[in-house]
LUMFI-629390 format. One record per residue (C-alpha): residue number from 0; residue in three letters; x, y, z. Coordinates in steps of 0.25 Angstrom, whole numbers, plus 2048, in hexadecimal, padded with zeros to 3 digits. Layout:
> k  r  x  y  z
> NUM  ALA  X  Y  Z
...
***
This chain:
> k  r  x  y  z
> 0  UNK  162  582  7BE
> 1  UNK  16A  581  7B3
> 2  UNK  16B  579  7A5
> 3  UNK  167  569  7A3
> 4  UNK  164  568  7B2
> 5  UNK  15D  55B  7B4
> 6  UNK  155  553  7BD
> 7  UNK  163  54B  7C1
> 8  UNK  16C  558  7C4
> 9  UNK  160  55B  7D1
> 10  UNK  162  54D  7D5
> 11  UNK  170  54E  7D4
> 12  UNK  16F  55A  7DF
> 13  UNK  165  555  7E7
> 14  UNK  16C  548  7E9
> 15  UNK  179  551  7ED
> 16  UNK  172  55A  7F7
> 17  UNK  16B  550  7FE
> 18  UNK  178  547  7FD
> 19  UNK  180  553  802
> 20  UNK  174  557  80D
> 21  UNK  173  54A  811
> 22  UNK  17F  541  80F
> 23  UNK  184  536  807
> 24  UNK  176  52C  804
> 25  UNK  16D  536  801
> 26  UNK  164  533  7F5
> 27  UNK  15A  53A  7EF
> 28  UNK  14E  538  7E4
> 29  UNK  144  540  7DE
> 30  UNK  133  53B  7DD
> 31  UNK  12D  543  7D2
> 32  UNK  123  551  7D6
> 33  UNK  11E  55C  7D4
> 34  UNK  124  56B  7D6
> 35  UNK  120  575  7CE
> 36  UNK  12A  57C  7CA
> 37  UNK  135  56F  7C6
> 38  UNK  132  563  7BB
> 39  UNK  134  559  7BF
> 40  UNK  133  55A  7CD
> 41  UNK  136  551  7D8
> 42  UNK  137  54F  7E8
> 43  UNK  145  54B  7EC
> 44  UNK  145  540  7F7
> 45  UNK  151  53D  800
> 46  UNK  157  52E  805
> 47  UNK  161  532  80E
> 48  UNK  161  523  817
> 49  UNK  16E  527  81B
> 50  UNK  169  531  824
> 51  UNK  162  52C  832
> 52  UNK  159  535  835
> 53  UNK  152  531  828
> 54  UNK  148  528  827
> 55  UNK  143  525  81A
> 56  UNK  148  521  80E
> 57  UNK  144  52D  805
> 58  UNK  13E  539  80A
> 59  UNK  13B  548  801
> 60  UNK  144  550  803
> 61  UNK  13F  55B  7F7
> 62  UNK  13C  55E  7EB
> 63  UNK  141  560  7DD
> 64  UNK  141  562  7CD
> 65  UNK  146  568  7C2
> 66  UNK  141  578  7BF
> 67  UNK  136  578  7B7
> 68  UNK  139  57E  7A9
> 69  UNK  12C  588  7AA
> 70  UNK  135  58E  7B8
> 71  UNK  140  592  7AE
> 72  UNK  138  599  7A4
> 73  UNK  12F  59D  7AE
> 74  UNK  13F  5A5  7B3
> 75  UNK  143  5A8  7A2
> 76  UNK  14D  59E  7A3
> 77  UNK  14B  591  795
> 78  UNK  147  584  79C
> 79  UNK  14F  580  78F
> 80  UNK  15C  584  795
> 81  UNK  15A  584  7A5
> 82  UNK  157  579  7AE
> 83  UNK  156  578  7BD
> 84  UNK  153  572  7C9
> 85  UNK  14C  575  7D7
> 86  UNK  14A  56E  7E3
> 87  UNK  146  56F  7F2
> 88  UNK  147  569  800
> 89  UNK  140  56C  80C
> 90  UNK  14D  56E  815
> 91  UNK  144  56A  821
> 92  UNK  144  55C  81C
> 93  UNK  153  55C  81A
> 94  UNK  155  560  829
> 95  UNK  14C  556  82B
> 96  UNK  155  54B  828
> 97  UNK  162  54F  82B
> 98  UNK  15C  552  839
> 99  UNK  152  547  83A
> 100  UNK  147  551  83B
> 101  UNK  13A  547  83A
> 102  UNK  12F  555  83A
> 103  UNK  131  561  832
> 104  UNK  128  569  83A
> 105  UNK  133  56A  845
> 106  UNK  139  574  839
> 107  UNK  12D  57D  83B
> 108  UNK  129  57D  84A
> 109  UNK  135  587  84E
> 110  UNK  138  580  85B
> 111  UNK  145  585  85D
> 112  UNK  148  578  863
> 113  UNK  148  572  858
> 114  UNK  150  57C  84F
> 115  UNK  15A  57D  859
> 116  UNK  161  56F  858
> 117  UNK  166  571  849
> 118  UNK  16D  57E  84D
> 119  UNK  17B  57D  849
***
């Protein structure tokens, strides 16, 4: 949150992280949505061909938007003055591509088996 934030400071971040997640190559882009609480809204999805283990083109990654101007009201703060942003990521489904994870239901299962290979 803070003054003038727009649409292009979130990209700007996002394409960072996931660049600094997932190395050099790393694109993003954002497909319009619907979350309550952020206008616009977006999902975020992830083209990192660079990477083996993925195999797709694009694939969602999360979602995204800028902070609704009822939320700051709704927290006494003027929706003139402030501006924000939000996002999410299932961190399964990160995991899922740095690994090569092709099932997030191993991530709930509790075989320790599973959970064992990614000690460090």
């Amino acid at each position: 949150m803070d003054r003038h934030v727009t649409v292009r400071d979130l990209k700007a971040l996002l394409d960072h992280l996931f660049e600094a997640l997932l190395g050099p190559g790393t694109k993003t882009r954002f497909r319009p949505h619907y979350f309550g609480y952020t206008e616009p809204s977006f999902e975020v999805d992830l083209s990192a061909k660079h990477l083996p283990k993925v195999n797709r083109e694009w694939i969602e990654i999360g979602g995204c938007g800028i902070v609704d101007p009822e939320v700051f009201k709704a927290v006494g703060y003027d929706p003139e003055v402030w501006t924000g942003y939000a996002f999410g990521m299932g961190i399964e489904r990160l995991a899922m591509i740095l690994y090569g994870i092709d099932d997030i239901r191993v991530f709930y299962q509790n075989d320790v088996r599973f959970l064992s290979q990614f000690r460090g």
